[in-house]
C-alpha positions, 0 to 999 in steps of 0.5 A: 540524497533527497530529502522529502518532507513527509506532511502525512499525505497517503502518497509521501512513502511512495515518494521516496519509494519512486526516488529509490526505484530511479537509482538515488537514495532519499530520507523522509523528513518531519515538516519540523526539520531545521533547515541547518540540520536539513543542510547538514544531511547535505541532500541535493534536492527537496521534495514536497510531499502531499498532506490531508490537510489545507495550507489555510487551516489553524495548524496545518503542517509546514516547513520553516520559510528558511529552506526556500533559502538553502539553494537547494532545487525543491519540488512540490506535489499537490499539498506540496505545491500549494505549501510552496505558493503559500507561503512565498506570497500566493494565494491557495483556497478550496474550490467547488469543482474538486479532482479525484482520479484521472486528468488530462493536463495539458503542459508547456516547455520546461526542464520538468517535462522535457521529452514528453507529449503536449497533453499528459495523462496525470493523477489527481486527489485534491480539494484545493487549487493555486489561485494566485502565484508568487513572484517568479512562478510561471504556470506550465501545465493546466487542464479545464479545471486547475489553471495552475495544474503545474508551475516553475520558478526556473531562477530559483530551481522550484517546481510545483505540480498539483497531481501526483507524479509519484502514483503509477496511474500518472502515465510519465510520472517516472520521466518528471521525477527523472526530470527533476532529479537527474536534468534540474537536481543533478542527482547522483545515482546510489541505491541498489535493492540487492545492495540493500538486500546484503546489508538487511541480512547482515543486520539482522545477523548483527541483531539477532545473532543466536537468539530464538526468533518466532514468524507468522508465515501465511503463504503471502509474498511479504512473509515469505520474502521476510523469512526468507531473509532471515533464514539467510541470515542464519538465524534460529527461526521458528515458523507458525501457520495459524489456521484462524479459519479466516483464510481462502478454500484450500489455503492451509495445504498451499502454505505447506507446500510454499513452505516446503518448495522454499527450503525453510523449516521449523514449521508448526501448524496451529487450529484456532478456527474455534477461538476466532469465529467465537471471538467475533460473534456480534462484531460488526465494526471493521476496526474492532473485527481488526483488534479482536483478531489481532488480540487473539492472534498475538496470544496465541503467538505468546502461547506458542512463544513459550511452549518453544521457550526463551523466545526474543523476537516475533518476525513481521511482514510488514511493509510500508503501505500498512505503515502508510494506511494505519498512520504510523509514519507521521503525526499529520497522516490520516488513519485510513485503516489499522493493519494486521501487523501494526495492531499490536496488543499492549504489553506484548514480551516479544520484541518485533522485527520488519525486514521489509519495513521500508519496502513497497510490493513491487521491491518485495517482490524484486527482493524475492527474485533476488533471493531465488524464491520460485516465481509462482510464489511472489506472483501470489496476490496479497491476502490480508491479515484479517484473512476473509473477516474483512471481506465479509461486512457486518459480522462474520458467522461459518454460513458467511465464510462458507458462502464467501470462501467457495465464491472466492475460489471459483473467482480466482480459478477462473481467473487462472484458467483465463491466463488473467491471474498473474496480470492484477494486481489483486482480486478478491471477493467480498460478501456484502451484509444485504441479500436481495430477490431472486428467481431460481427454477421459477421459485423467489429467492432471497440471498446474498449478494457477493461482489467481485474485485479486481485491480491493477495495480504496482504499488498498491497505493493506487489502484485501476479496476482490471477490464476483464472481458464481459464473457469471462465475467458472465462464466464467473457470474454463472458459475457463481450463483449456480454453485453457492447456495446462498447467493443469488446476485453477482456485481463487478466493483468498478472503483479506483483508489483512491477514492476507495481502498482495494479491501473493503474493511 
């Protein structure tokens, strides 16, 4: 096992996600763990996690100085490398040229990065930098503006890098971890999604047993997948489609047909258009578009609840990246957003289950394939909770959600028709609360303008724009503002996440 102590960094989950990818069990851990209970846990290795907050600063999170004395290899990225400097006698401070995105990093001969190149294309999100190194540590990696960009300890076993190994956008930042789990650790191999698969569905039929159990299904892969396994546990799902008017041309008859293609039943449709649009009159704070949705959402769940009756349990797709965005997983995490699943009203009677609430995307969609739901299903692109509230920013009204459902629409048809579908990550449009002039048979125009969205992306914790051609762009543009009455201007977003996230709200 590896322990990875979580300081509340974005990326901490995905940590221990990549662990497992590799083959070995991993636990998160609070920075608060004693190193005797730490010991007990009996891990090889430890890993140092990324965090909001400076070393430096009045309670900023930290570990007891005892664990560097457990024998144990350690590994620290980013906030988990300056920790390690810090409080082994060096000296971290903020710098003024700070790094975000893609960097070059020019490394050294090590245990670390055997096997790769002299310059390594590496992630970066960070404000502070090492200035000073404890005794023994040897700097391995810089780039033009991070002197100390990796470092090692080779008596002690402690590696630190200051860019993140675990995000996909670090080209060899699988080989490090190998690296340092399999040559520096000796790390056994133990951790098998269809392994875990078994053992998720044999502890929902412990839990559940016979008891009644309602599901929100959405047509998305998480609440697919998540359905799906509990109807392999065989356990007495109800299903529940709720049309909040939110959703994408045409979404209600795709979910349909998923629902009927994927053999589950139990399957009733509610019309909640009305409710919604009325409940978000005059919204405009993207935090409260998300509250007063999922308060209206989970009422009409507690309604449908007790028209079936002796209801226990409300079934959830929620999967650890929402966990990660909305804070839950640790008390030094950054909020970044609150998400569908996890906005849960007070006093809610149902008791909730995650099946996929230690999963990342990419193992939701491998649990998919192991369960034998059709391809074309799991390669769906993610759609919110919120549905298309939070790709309209300001408030939402019927001519916004026509305008944007329609532009969404020919966006990913296009898409499809250019064989580009299936190769992002998720593409979206948003609506953006501004309009702009314009010229249309030689008459001024005074519209809105859509922007389109499109990443690459595995994880989902970070995020590429897609490079797609210019004249697939320029159809869709076309197409655009000939087709939507409303809009007169198109824009291509071009930010990677960090800094922004994929959804705009």
């Amino acid at each position: 096992m590896v322990a990875v102590i979580n300081f509340g960094g974005q990326y901490a989950h995905l940590i221990a996600r990549r662990v497992r990818e590799l083959g070995v069990k991993s636990e998160l851990l609070e920075p608060s763990i004693a190193p005797i209970v730490l010991s007990k846990l009996n891990p090889q290795a430890i890993i140092l996690s990324g965090s909001p907050a400076s070393v430096y600063e009045k309670n900023a999170p930290e570990i007891d100085p005892k664990i560097y004395s457990l024998n144990l290899p350690i590994l620290g990225i980013c906030y988990g490398q300056q920790l390690m400097v810090y409080q082994l006698g060096g000296k971290v401070s903020p710098h003024s040229s700070k790094q975000f995105g893609k960097e070059i990093v020019r490394i050294k001969t090590s245990p670390l990065f055997t096997g790769l190149s002299q310059n390594q294309s590496v992630w970066f999100s960070h404000g502070d930098q090492v200035d000073v190194l404890p005794r023994g540590f040897n700097s391995i990696g810089s780039t033009k503006n991070a002197k100390y960009a990796a470092i090692e300890d080779l008596e002690n076993k402690f590696y630190g890098i200051q860019f993140h190994a675990e995000v996909t956008h670090t080209s060899s930042g699988a080989k490090i971890l190998s690296n340092f789990l399999f040559n520096i650790a000796k790390s056994e191999k133990d951790w098998n999604l269809k392994t875990k698969s078994n053992e998720i569905i044999a502890q929902l039929k412990r839990q559940l047993k016979r008891d009644k159990i309602i599901m929100a299904i959405s047509g998305g892969v998480d609440s697919l997948v998540a359905a799906t396994l509990l109807s392999y546990a065989k356990v007495n799902l109800f299903l529940v489609f709720i049309d909040t008017g939110l959703l994408r041309e045409k979404e209600k008859e795709e979910v349909i047909a998923i629902v009927k293609k994927s053999g589950l039943g139990n399957l009733k449709i509610v019309d909640a258009k009305t409710k919604f649009l009325s409940a978000l009159k005059g919204v405009i704070n993207p935090e409260e578009k998300r509250n007063v949705i999922a308060k209206v959402y989970f009422s009409i769940f507690e309604d449908e609840a007790k028209k079936i009756g002796n209801v226990k349990f409300l079934g959830q797709g929620t999967i650890y990246p929402d966990r990660v965005e909305s804070a839950t997983t640790s008390k030094h995490a950054d909020k970044i957003k609150s998400h569908h699943n996890l906005t849960l009203p007070k006093g809610l009677k149902l008791k909730i289950v995650e099946p996929l609430g230690e999963f990342y995307k990419d193992e939701v969609r491998k649990i998919g394939k192991i369960l034998k739901i059709p391809t074309e299903f799991l390669n769906r692109h993610p759609f919110p909770g919120p549905g298309l509230a939070i790709r309209i920013l300001g408030e939402v009204t019927e001519e916004r959600l026509s305008i944007l459902k329609k532009a969404d629409y020919i966006f990913i048809t296009e898409l499809k028709k250019s064989n580009l579908y299936n190769k992002v990550g998720q593409a979206l449009v948003a609506l953006l609360p501004v309009k702009s002039v314009g010229v249309m048979g030689d008459a001024r125009t005074y519209q809105y303008i859509v922007s389109l969205r499109s990443v690459d992306t595995t994880d989902f914790m970070t995020a590429d724009w897609t490079k797609i051609p210019n004249e697939i762009l320029e159809k869709i543009s076309s197409r655009i503002v000939n087709e939507v009455r409303g809009v007169n201007r198109v824009v291509y977003d071009i930010t990677q996440k960090p800094p922004a996230t994929i959804e705009y709200e």
